[in-house]
C-alpha positions as CSV (number, residue, x, y, z in Angstrom):
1,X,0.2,17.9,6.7
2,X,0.6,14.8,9.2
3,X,4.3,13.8,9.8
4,X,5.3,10.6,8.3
5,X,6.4,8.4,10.9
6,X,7.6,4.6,11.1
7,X,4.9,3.5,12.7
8,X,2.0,4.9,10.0
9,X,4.4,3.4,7.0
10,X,4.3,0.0,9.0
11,X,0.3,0.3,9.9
12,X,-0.6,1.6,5.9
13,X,2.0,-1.1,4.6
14,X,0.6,-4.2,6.6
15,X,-3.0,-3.1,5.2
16,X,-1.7,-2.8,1.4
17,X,0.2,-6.2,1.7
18,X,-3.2,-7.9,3.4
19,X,-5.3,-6.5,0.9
20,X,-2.2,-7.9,-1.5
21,X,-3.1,-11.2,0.0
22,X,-6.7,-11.4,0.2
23,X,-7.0,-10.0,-3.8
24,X,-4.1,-12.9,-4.5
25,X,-6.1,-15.7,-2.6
26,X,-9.3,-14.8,-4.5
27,X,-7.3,-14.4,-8.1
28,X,-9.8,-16.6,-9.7
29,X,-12.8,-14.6,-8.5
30,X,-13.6,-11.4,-10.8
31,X,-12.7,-9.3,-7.4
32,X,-9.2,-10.9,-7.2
33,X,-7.4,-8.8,-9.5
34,X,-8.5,-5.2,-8.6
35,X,-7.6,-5.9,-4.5
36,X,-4.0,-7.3,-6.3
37,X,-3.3,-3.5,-8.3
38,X,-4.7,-1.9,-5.2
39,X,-2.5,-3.6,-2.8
40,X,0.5,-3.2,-5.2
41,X,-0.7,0.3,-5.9
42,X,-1.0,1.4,-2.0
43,X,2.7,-0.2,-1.4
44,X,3.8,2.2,-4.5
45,X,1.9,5.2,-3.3
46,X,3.3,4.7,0.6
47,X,7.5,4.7,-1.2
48,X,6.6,7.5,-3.3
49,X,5.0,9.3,-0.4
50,X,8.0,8.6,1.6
51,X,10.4,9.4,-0.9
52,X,8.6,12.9,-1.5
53,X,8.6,13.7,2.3
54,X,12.2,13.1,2.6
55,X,12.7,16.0,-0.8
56,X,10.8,18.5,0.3
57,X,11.6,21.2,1.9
């Protein structure tokens, strides 16, 4: 399993918030809500990622 490092949580977390951005921009497009939950979803997924590499053991 790859170690996870400040610099891959910074990288994965400016593509989430972009994608964030781009889905908010376009919100009145049909495409503009699914990039919103997948930006909101990646940023979820990278805490709960980090939060599960700091428990286990």
């Amino acid at each position: 399993m790859p170690e996870f490092t400040l610099l891959n949580a910074a990288i994965t977390t400016c593509i989430a918030a972009g994608v964030m951005t781009v889905g908010f921009a376009a919100r009145e497009t049909r495409w503009g809500t699914p990039l919103m939950m997948f930006g909101i979803v990646g940023l979820l997924a990278i805490i709960g990622y980090g939060i599960v590499d700091l428990v286990s053991f």
